[in-house]
PDB file of N, H, CA, C and O in Angstrom:
ATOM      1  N   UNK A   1       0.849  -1.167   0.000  1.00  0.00           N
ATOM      2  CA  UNK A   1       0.000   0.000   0.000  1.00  0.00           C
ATOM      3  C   UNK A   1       0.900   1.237   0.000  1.00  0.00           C
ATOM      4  O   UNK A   1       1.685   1.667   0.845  1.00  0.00           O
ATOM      5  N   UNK A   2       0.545   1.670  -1.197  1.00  0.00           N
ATOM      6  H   UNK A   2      -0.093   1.321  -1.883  1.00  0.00           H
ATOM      7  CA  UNK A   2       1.680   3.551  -1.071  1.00  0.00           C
ATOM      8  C   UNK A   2       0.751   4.053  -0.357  1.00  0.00           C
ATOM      9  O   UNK A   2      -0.433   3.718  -0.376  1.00  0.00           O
ATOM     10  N   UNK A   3       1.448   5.203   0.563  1.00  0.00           N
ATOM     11  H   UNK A   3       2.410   5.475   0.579  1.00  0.00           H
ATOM     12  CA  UNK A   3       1.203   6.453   0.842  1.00  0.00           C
ATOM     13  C   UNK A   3       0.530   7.296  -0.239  1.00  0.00           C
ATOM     14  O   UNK A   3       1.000   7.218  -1.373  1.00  0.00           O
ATOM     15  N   UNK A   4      -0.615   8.167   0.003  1.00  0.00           N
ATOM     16  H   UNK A   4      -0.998   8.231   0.925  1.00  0.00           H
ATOM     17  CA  UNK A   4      -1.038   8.948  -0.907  1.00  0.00           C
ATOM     18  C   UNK A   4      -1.931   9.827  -0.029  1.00  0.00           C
ATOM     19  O   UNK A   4      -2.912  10.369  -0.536  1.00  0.00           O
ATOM     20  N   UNK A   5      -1.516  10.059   1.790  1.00  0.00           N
ATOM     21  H   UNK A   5      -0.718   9.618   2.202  1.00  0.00           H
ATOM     22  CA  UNK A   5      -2.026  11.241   2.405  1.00  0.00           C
ATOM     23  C   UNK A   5      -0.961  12.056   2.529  1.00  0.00           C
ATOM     24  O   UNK A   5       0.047  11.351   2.483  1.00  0.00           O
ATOM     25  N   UNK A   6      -0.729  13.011   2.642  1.00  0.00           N
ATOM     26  H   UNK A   6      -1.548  13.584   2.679  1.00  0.00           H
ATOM     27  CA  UNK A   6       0.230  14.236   3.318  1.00  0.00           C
ATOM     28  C   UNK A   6      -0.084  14.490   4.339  1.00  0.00           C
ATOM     29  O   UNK A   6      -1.183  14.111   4.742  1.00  0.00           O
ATOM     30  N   UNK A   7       1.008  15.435   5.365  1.00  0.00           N
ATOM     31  H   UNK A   7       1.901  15.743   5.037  1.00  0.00           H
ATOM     32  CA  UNK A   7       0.445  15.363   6.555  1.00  0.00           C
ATOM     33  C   UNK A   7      -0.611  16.598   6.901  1.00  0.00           C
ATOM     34  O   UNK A   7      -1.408  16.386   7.815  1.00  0.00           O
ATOM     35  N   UNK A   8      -0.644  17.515   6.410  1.00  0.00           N
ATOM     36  H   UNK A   8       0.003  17.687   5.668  1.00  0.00           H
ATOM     37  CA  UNK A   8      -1.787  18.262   6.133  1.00  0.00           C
ATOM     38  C   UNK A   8      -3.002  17.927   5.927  1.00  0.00           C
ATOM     39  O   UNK A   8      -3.871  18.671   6.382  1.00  0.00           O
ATOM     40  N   UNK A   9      -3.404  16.685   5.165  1.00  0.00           N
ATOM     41  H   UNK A   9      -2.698  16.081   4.795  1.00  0.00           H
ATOM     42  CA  UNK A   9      -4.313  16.075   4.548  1.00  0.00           C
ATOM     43  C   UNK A   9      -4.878  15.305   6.215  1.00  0.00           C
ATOM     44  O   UNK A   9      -5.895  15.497   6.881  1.00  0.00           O
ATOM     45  N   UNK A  10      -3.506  14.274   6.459  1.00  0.00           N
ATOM     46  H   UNK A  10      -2.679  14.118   5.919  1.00  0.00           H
ATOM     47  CA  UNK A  10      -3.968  13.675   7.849  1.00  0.00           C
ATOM     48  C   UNK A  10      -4.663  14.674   9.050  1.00  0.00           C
ATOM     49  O   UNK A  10      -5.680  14.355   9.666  1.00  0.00           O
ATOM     50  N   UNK A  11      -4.233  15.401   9.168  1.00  0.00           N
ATOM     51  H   UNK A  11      -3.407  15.660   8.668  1.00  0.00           H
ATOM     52  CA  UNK A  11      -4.062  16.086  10.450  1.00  0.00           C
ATOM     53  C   UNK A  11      -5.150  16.811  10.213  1.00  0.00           C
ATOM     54  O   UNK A  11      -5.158  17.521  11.219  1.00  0.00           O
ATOM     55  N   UNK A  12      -6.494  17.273   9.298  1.00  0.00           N
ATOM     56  H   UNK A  12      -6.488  16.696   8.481  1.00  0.00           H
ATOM     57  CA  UNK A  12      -7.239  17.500   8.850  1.00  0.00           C
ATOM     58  C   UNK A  12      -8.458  16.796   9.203  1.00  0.00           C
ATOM     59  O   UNK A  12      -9.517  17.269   9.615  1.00  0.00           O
ATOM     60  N   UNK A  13      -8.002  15.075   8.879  1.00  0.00           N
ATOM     61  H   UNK A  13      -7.141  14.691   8.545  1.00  0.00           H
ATOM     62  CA  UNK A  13      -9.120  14.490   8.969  1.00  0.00           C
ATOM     63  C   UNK A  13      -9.171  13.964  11.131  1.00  0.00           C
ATOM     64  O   UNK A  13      -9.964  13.589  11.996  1.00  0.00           O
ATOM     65  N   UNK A  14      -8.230  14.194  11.005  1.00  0.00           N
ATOM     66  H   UNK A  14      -7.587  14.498  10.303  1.00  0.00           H
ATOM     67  CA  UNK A  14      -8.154  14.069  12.857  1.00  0.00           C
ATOM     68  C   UNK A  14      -8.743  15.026  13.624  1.00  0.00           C
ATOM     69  O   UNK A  14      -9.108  14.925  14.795  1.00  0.00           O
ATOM     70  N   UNK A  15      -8.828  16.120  12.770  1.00  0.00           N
ATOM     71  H   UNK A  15      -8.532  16.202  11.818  1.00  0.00           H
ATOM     72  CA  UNK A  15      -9.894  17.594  13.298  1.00  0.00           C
ATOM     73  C   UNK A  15     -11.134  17.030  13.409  1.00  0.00           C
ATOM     74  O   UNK A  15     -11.920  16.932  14.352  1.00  0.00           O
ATOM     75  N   UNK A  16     -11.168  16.566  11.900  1.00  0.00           N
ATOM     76  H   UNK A  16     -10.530  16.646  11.134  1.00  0.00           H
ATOM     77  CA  UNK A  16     -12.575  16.491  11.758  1.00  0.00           C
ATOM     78  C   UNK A  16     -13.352  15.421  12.283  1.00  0.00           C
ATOM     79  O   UNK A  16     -14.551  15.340  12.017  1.00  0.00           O
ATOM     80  N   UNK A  17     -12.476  14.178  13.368  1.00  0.00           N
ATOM     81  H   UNK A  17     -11.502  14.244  13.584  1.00  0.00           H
ATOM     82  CA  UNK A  17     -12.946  13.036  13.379  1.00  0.00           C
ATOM     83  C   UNK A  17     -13.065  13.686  14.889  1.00  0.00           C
ATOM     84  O   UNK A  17     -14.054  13.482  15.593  1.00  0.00           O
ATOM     85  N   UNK A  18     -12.149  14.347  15.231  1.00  0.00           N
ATOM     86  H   UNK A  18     -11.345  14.512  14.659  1.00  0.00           H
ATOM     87  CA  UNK A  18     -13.111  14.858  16.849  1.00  0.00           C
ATOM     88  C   UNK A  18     -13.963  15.940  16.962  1.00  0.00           C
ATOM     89  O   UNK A  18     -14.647  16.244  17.939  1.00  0.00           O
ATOM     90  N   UNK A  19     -13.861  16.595  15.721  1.00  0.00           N
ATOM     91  H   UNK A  19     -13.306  16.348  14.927  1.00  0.00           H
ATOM     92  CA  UNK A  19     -15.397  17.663  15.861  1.00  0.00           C
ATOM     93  C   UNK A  19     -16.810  16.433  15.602  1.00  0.00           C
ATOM     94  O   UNK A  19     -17.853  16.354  16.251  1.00  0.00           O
ATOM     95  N   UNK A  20     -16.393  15.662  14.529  1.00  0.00           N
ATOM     96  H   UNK A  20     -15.546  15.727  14.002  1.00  0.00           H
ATOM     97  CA  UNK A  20     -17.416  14.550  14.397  1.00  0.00           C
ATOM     98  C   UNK A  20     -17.667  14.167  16.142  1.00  0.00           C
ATOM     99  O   UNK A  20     -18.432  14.874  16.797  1.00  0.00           O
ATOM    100  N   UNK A  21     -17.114  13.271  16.629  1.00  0.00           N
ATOM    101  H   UNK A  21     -16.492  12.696  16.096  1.00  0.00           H
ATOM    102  CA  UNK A  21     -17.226  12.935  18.105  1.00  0.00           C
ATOM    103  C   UNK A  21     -17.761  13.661  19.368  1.00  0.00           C
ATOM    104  O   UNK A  21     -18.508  13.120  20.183  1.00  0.00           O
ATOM    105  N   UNK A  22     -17.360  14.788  19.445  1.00  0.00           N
ATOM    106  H   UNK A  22     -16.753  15.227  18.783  1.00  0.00           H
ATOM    107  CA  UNK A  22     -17.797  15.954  19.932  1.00  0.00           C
ATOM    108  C   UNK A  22     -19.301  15.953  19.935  1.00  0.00           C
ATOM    109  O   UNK A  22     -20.167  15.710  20.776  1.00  0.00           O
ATOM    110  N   UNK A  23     -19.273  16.379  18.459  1.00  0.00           N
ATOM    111  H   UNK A  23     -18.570  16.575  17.776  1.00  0.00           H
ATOM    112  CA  UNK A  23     -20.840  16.762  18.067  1.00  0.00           C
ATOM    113  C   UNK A  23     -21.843  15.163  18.818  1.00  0.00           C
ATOM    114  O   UNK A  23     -22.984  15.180  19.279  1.00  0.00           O
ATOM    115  N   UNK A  24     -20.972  14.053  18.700  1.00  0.00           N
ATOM    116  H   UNK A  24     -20.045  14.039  18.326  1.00  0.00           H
ATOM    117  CA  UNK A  24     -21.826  12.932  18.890  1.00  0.00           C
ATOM    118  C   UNK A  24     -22.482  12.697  20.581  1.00  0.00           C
ATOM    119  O   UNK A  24     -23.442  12.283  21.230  1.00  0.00           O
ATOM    120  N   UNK A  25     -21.030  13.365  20.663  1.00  0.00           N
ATOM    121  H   UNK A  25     -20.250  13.701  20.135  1.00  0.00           H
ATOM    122  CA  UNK A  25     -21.184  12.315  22.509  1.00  0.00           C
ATOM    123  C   UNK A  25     -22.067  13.904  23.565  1.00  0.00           C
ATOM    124  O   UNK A  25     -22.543  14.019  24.694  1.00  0.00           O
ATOM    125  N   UNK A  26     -21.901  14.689  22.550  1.00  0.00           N
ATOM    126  H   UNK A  26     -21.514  14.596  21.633  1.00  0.00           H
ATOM    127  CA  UNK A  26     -22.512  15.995  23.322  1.00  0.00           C
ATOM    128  C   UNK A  26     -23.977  15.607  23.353  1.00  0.00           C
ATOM    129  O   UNK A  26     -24.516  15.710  24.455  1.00  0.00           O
ATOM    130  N   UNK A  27     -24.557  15.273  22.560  1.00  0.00           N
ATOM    131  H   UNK A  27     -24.120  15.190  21.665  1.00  0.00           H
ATOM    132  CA  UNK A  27     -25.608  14.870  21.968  1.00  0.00           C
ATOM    133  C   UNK A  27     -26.641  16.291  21.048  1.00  0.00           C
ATOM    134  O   UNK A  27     -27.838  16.568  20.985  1.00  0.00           O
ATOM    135  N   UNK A  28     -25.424  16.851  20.494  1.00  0.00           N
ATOM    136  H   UNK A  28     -24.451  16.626  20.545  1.00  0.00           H
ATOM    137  CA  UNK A  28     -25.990  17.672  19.208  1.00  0.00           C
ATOM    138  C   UNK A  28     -26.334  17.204  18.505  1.00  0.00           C
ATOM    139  O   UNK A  28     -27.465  17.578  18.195  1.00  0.00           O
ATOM    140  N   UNK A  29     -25.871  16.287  17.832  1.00  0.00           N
ATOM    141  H   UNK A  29     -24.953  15.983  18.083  1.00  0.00           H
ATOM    142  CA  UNK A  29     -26.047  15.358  16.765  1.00  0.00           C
ATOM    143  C   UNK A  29     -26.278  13.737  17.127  1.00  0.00           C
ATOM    144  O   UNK A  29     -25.481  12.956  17.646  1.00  0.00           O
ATOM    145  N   UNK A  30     -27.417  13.547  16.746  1.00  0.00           N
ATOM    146  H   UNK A  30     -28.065  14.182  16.324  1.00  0.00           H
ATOM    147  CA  UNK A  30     -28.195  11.931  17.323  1.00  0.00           C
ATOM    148  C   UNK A  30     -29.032  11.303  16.100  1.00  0.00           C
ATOM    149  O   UNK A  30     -29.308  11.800  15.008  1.00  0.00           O
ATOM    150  N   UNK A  31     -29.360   9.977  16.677  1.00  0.00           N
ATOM    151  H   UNK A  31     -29.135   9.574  17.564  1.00  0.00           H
ATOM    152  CA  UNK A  31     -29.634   9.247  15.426  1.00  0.00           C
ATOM    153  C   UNK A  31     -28.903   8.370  14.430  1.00  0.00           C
ATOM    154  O   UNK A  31     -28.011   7.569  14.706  1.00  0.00           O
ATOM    155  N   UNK A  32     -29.399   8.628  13.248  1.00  0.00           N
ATOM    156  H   UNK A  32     -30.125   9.279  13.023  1.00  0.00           H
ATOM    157  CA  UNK A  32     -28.942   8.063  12.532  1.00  0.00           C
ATOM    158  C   UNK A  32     -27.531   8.522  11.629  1.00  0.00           C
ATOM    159  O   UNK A  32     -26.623   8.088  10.921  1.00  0.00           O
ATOM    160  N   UNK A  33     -28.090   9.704  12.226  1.00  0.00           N
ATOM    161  H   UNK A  33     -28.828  10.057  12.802  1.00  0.00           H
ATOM    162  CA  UNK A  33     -26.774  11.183  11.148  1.00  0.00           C
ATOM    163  C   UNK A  33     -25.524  10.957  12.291  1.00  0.00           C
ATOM    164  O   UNK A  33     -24.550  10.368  11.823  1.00  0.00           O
ATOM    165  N   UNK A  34     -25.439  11.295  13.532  1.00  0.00           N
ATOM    166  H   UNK A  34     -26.230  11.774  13.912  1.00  0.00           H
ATOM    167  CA  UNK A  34     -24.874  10.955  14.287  1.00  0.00           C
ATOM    168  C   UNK A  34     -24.027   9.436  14.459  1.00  0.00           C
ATOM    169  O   UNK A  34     -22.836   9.468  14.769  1.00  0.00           O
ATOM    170  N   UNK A  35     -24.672   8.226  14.252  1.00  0.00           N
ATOM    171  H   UNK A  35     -25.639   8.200  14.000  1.00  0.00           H
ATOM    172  CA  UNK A  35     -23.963   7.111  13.868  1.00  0.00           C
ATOM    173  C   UNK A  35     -23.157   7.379  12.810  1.00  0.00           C
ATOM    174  O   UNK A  35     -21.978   7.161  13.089  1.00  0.00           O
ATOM    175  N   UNK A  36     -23.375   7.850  11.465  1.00  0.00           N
ATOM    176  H   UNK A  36     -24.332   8.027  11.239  1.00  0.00           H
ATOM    177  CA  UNK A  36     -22.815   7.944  10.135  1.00  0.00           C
ATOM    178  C   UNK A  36     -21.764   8.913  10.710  1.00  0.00           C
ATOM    179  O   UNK A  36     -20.586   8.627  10.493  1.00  0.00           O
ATOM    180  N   UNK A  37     -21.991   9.810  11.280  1.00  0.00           N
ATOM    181  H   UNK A  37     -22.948  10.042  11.456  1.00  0.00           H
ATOM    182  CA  UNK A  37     -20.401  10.782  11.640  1.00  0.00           C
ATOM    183  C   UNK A  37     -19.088  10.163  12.603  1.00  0.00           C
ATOM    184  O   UNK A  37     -17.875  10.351  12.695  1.00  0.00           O
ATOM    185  N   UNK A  38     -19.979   9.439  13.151  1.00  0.00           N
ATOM    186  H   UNK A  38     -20.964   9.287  13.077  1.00  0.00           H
ATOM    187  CA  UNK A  38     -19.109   8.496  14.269  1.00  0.00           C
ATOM    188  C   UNK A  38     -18.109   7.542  13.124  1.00  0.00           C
ATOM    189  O   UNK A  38     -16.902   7.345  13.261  1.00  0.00           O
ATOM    190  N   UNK A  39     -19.009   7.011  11.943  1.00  0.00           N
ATOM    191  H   UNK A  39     -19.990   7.171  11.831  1.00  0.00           H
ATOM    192  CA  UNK A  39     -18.395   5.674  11.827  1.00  0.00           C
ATOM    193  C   UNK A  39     -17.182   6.851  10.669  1.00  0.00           C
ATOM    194  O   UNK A  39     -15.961   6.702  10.640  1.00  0.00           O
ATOM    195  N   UNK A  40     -17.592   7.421  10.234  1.00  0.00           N
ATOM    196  H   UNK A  40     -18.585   7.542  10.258  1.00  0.00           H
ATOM    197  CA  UNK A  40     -17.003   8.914   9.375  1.00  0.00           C
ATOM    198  C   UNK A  40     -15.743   8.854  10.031  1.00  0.00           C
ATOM    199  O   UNK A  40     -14.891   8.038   9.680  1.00  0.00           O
ATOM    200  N   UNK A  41     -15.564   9.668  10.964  1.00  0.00           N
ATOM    201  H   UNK A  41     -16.256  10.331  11.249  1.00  0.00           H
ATOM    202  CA  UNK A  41     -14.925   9.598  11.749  1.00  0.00           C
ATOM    203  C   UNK A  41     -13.857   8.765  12.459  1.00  0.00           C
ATOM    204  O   UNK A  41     -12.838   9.085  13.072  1.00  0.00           O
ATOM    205  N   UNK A  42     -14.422   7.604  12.177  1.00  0.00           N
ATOM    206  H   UNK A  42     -15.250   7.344  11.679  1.00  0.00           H
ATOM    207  CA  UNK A  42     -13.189   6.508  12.693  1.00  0.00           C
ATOM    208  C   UNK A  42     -12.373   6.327  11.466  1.00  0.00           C
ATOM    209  O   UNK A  42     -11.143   6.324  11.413  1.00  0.00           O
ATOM    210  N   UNK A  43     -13.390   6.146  10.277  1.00  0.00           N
ATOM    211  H   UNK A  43     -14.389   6.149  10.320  1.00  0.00           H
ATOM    212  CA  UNK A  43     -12.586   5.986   8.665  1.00  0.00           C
ATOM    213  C   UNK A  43     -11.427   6.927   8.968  1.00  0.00           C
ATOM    214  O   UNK A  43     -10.244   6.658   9.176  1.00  0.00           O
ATOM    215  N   UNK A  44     -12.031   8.045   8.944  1.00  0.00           N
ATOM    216  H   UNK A  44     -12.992   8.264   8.775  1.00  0.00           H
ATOM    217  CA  UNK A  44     -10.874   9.624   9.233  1.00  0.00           C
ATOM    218  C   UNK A  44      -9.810   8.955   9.606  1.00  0.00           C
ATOM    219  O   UNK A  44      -8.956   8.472   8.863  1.00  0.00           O
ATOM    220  N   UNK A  45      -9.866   8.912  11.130  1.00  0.00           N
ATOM    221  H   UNK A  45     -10.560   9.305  11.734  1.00  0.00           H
ATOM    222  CA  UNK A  45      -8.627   8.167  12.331  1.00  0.00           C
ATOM    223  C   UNK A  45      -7.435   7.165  11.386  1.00  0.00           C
ATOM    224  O   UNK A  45      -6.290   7.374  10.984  1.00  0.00           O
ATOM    225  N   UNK A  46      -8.383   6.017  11.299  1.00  0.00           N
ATOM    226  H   UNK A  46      -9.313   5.846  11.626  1.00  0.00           H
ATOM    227  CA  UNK A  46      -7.770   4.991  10.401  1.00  0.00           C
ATOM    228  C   UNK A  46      -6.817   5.049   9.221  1.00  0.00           C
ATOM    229  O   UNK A  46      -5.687   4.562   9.202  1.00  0.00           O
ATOM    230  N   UNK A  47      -7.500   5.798   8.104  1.00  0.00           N
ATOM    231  H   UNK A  47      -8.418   6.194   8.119  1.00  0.00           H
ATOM    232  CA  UNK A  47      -6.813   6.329   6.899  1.00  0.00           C
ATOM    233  C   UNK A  47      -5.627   7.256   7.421  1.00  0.00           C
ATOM    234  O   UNK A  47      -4.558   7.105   6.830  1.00  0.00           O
ATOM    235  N   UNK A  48      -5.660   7.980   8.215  1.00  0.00           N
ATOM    236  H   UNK A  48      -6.528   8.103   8.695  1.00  0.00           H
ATOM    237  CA  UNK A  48      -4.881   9.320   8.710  1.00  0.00           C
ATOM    238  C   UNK A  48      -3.608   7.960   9.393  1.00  0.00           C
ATOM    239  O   UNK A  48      -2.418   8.071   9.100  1.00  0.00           O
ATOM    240  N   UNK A  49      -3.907   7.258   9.921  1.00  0.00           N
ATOM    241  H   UNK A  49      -4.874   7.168  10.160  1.00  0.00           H
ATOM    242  CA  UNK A  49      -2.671   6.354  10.320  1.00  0.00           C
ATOM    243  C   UNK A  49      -2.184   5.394   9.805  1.00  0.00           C
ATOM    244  O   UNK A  49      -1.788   4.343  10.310  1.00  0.00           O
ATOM    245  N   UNK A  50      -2.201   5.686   8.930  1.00  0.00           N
ATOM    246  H   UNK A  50      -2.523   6.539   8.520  1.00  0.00           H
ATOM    247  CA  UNK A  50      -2.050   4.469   7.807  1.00  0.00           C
ATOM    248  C   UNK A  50      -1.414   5.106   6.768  1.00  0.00           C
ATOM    249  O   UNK A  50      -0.532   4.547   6.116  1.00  0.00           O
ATOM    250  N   UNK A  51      -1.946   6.705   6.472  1.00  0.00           N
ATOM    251  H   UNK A  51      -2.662   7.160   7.003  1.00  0.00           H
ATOM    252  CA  UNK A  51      -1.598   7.690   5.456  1.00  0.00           C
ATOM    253  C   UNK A  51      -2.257   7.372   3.955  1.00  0.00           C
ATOM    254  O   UNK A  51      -1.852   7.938   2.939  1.00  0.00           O
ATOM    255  N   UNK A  52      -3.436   6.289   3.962  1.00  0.00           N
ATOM    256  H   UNK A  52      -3.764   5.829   4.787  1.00  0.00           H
ATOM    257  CA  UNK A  52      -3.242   5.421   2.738  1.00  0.00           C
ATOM    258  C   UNK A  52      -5.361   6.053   2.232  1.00  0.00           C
ATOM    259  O   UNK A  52      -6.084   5.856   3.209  1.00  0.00           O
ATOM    260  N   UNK A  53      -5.679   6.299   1.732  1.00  0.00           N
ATOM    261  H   UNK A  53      -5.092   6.459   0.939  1.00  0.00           H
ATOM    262  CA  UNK A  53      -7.238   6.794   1.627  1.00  0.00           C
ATOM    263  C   UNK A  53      -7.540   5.898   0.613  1.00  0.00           C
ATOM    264  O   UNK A  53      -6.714   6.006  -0.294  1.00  0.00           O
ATOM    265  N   UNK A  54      -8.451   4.992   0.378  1.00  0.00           N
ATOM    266  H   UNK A  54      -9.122   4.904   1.114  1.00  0.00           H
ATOM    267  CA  UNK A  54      -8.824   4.036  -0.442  1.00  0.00           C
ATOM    268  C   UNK A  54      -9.341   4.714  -1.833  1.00  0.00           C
ATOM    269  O   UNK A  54      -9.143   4.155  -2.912  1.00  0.00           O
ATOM    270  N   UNK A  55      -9.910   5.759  -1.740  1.00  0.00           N
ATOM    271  H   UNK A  55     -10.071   6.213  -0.864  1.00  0.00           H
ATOM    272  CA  UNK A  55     -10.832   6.861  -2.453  1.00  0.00           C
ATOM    273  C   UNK A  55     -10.062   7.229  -3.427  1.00  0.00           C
ATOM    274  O   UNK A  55     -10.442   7.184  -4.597  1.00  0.00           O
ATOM    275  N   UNK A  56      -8.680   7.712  -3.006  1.00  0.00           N
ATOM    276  H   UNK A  56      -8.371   7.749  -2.055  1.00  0.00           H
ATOM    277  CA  UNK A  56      -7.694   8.357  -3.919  1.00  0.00           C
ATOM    278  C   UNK A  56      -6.944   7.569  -4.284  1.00  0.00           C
ATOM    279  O   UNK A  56      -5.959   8.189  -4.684  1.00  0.00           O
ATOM    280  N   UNK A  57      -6.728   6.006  -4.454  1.00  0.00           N
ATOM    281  H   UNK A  57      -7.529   5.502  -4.130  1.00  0.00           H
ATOM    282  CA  UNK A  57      -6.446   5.482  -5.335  1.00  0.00           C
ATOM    283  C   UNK A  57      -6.851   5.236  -6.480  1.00  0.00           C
ATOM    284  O   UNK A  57      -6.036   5.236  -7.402  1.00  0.00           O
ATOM    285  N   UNK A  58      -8.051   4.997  -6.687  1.00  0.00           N
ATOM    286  H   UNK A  58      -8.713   4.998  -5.938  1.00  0.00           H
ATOM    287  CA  UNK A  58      -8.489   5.053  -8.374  1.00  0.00           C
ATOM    288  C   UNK A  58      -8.889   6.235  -8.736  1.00  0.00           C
ATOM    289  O   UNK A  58      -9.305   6.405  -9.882  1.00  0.00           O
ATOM    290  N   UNK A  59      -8.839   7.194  -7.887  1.00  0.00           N
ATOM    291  H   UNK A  59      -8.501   7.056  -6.956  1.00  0.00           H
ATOM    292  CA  UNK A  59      -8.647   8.487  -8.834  1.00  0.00           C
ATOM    293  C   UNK A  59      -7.368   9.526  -9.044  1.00  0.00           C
ATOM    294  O   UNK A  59      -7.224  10.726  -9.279  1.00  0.00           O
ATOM    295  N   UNK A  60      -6.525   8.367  -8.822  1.00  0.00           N
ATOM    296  H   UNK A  60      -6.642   7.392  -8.631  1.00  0.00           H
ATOM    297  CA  UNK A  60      -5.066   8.985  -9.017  1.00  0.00           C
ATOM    298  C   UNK A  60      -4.677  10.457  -8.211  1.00  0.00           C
ATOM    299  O   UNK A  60      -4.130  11.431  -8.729  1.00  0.00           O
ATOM    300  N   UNK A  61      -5.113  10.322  -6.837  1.00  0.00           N
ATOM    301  H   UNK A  61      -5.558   9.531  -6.416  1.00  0.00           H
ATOM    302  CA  UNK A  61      -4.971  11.666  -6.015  1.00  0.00           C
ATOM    303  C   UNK A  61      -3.787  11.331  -5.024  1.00  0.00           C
ATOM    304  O   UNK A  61      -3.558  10.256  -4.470  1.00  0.00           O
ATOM    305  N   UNK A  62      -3.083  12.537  -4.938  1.00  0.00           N
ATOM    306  H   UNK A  62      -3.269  13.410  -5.388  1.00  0.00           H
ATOM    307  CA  UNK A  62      -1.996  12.131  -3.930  1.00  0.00           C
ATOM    308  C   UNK A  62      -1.759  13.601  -2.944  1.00  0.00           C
ATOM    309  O   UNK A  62      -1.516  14.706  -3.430  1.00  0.00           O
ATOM    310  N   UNK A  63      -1.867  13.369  -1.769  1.00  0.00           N
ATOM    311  H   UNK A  63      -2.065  12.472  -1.374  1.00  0.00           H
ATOM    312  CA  UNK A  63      -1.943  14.938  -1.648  1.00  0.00           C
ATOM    313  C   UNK A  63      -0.280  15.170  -0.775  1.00  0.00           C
ATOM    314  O   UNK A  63       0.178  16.110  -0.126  1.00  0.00           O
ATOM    315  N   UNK A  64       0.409  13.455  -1.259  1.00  0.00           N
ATOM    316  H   UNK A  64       0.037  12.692  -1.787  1.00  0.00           H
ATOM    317  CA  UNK A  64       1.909  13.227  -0.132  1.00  0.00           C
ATOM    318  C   UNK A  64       2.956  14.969  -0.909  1.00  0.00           C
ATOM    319  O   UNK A  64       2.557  15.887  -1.627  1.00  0.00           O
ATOM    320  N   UNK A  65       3.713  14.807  -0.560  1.00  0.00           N
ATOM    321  H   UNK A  65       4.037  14.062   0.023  1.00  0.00           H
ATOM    322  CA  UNK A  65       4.957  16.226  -0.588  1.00  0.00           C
ATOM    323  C   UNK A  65       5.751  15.135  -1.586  1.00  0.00           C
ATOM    324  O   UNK A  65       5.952  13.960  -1.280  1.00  0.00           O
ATOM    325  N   UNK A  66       6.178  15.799  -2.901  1.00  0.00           N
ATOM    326  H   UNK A  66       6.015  16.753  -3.150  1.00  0.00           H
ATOM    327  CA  UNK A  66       6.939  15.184  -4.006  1.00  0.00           C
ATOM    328  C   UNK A  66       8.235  15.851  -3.729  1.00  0.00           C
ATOM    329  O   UNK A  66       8.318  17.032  -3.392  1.00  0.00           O
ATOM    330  N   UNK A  67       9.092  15.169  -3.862  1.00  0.00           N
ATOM    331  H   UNK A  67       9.024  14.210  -4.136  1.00  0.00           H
ATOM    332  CA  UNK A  67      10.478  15.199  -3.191  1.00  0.00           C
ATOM    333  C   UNK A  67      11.741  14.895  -4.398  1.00  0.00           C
ATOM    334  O   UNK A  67      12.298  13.804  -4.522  1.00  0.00           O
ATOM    335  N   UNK A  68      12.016  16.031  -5.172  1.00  0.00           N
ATOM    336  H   UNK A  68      11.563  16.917  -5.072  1.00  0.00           H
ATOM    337  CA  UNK A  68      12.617  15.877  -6.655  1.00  0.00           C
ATOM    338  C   UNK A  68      14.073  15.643  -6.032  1.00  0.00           C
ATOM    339  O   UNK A  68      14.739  16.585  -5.601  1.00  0.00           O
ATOM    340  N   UNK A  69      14.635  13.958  -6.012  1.00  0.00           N
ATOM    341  H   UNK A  69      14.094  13.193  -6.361  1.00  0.00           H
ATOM    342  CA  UNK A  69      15.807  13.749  -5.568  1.00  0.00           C
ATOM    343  C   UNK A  69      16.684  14.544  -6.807  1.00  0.00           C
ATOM    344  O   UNK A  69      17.534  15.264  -6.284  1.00  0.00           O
ATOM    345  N   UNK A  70      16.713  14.608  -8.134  1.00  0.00           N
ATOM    346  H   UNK A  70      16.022  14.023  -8.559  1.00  0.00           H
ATOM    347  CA  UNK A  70      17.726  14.874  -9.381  1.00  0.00           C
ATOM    348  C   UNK A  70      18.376  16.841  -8.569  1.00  0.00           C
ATOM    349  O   UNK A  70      19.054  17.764  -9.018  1.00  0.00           O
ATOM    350  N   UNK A  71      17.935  16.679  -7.775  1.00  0.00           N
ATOM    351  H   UNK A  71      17.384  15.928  -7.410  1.00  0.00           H
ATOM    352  CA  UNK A  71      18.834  18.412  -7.332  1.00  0.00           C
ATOM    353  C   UNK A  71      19.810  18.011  -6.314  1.00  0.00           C
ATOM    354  O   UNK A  71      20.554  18.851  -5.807  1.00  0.00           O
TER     355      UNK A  71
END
């Protein structure tokens, strides 16, 4: 599995996986929308530690830092 998060990209979805959580356990957000942000949210976590997003492999996205060794 390549890398194809940056750490910008990660550290992004780790925001967003505890504003997701937040919103859950506060009980702003409940239900069914609330489950879907939770499970959102763990995807976030997961991918972010791994660096690897399943999504942006078949659409050829990479958001890693390109590193031109020829200098």
């Amino acid at each position: 599995m390549k890398k194809n998060m940056g750490n910008v990209d990660r550290v992004i979805r780790v925001i967003l996986a505890a504003i997701f959580a937040v919103l859950y356990f506060t009980g702003t957000v409940t239900g069914t929308l609330g489950l879907v942000l939770v499970i959102l949210g763990g995807v976030f976590v997961l991918t972010s530690l791994v660096s690897f997003c399943p999504l942006y492999a078949p659409l050829g996205i990479s958001t890693c830092d390109v590193k031109n060794k020829a200098a």
